[in-house]
KEVEXTOR-616723 format. One record per residue: z, y, x of N, C-alpha, C in turn; residue in three letters. Coordinates in steps of 0.1 Angstrom, whole numbers. Each point is the difference from the previous one (the first is absolute). Layout:
VEXTI    n.w    n.v    n.u   ca.w   ca.v   ca.u    c.w    c.v    c.u  senu
VEXTI      Z      Y      X      Z      Y      X      Z      Y      X   ALA
...
END
This chain:
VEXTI    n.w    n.v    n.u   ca.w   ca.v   ca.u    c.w    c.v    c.u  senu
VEXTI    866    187    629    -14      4      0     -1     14      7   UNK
VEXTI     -9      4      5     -6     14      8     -4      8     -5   UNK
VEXTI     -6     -5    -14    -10     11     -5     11      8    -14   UNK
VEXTI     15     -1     -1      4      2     -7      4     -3    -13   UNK
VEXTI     -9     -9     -2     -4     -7    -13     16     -9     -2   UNK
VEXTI      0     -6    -14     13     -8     -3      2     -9     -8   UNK
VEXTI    -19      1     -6     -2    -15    -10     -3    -14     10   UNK
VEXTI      3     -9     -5      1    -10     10    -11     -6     -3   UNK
VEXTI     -7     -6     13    -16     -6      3     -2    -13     -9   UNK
VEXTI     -5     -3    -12      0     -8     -5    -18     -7      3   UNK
VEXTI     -5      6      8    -13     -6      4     -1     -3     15   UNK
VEXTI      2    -12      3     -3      0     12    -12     -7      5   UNK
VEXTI     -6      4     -7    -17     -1      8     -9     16      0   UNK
VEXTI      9      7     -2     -1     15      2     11     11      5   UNK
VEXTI     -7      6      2      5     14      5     17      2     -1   UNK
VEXTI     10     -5     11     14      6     -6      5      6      7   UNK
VEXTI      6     13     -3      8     10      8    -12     10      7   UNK
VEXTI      8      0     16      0     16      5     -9      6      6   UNK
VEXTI      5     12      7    -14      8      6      5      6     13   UNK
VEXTI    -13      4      6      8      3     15      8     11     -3   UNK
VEXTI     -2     13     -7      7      6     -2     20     -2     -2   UNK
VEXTI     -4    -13    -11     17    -10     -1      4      1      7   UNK
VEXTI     -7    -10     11      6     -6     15      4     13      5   UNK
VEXTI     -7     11      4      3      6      6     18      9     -6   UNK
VEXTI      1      5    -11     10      1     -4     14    -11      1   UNK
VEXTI     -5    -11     -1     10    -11      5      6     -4     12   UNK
VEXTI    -11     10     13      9     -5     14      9      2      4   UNK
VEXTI     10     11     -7     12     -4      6     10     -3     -5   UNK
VEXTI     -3     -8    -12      3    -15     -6     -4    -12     10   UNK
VEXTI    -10      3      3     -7    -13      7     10     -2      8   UNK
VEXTI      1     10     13      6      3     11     15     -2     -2   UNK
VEXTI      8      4     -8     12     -6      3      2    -14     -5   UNK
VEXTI     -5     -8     -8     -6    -13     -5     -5     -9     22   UNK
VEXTI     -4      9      7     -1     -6     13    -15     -1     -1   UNK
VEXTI    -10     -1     -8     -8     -6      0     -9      9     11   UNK
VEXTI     -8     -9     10     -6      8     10    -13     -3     -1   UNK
VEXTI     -7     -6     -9    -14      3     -3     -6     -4    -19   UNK
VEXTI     -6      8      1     -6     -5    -15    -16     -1     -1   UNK
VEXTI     -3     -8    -10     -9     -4      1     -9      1    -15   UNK
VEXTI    -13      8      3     -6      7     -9    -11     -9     -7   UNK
VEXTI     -9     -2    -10    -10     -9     -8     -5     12     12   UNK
VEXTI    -14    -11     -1    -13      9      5     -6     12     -8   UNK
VEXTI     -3     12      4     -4      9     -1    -10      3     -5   UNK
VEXTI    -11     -7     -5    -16      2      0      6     -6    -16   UNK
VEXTI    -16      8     -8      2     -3    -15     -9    -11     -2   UNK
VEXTI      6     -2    -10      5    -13     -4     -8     -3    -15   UNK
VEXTI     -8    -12      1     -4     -3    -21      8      3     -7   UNK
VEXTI      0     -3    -10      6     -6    -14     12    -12      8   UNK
VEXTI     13      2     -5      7    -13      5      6      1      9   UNK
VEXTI     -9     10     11      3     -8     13      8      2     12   UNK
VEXTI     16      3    -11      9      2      5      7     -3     12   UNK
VEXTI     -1     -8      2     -1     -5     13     -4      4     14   UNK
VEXTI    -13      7     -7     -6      7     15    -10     -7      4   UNK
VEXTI     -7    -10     -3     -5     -3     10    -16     -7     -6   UNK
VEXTI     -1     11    -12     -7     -1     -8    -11     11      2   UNK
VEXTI     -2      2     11     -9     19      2     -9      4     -6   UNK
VEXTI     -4      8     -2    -13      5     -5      0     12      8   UNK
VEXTI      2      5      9     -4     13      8     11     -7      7   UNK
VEXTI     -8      2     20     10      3      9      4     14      5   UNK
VEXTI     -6      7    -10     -6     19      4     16      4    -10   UNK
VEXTI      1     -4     -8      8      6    -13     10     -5      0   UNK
VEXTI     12      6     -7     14     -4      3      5     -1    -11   UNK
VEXTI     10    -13     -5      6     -4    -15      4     12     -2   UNK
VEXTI     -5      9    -10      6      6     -7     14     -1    -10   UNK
VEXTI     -2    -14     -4     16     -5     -5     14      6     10   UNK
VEXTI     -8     -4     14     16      3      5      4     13      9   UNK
VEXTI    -10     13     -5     -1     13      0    -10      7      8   UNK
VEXTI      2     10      5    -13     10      9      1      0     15   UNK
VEXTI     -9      0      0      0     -1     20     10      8      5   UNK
VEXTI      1     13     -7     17      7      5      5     -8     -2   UNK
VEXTI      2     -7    -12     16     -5      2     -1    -12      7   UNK
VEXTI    -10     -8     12      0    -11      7      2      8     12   UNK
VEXTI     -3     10      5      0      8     10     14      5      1   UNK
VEXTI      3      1     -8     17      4     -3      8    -12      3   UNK
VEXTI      0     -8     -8      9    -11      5     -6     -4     14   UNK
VEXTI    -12     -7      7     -1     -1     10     10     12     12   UNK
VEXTI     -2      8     -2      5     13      8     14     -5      0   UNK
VEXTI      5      3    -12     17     -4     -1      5    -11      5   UNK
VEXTI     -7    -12      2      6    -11      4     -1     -1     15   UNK
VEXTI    -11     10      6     -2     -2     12     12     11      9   UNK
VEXTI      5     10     -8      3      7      7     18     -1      1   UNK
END
């Protein structure tokens, strides 16, 4: 998990794990693991449920579940550079 957490997801029709903030803490885990791309849920917030992503309710607003525009700005930055 990314988001630091350590109870294990016992709902999977909801919300499990990390945040970009995680990810970003984890690349260089990622990185010697080889992995050369990762791949994020979509960005825009999201109903009730809708974990997944692809459930929007604002294309203006950003899941808050998976942290603050800094911290998407941040990991974006880090992976690109």
């Amino acid at each position: 998990r990314g988001d630091g957490g350590t109870e294990q997801c016992d709902d999977l029709a909801d919300y499990c794990g990390g945040t970009w903030r995680g990810a970003l803490e984890k690349l260089d885990y990622l990185q010697d693991l080889g992995v050369e791309a990762i791949w994020i849920s979509p960005i825009i917030a999201n109903v009730a449920k809708g974990y997944h992503g692809f459930w929007g309710k604002s294309l203006i607003d950003l899941n808050p579940r998976f942290g603050t525009a800094e911290d998407l700005q941040a990991l974006v930055h880090a992976v690109h550079s």
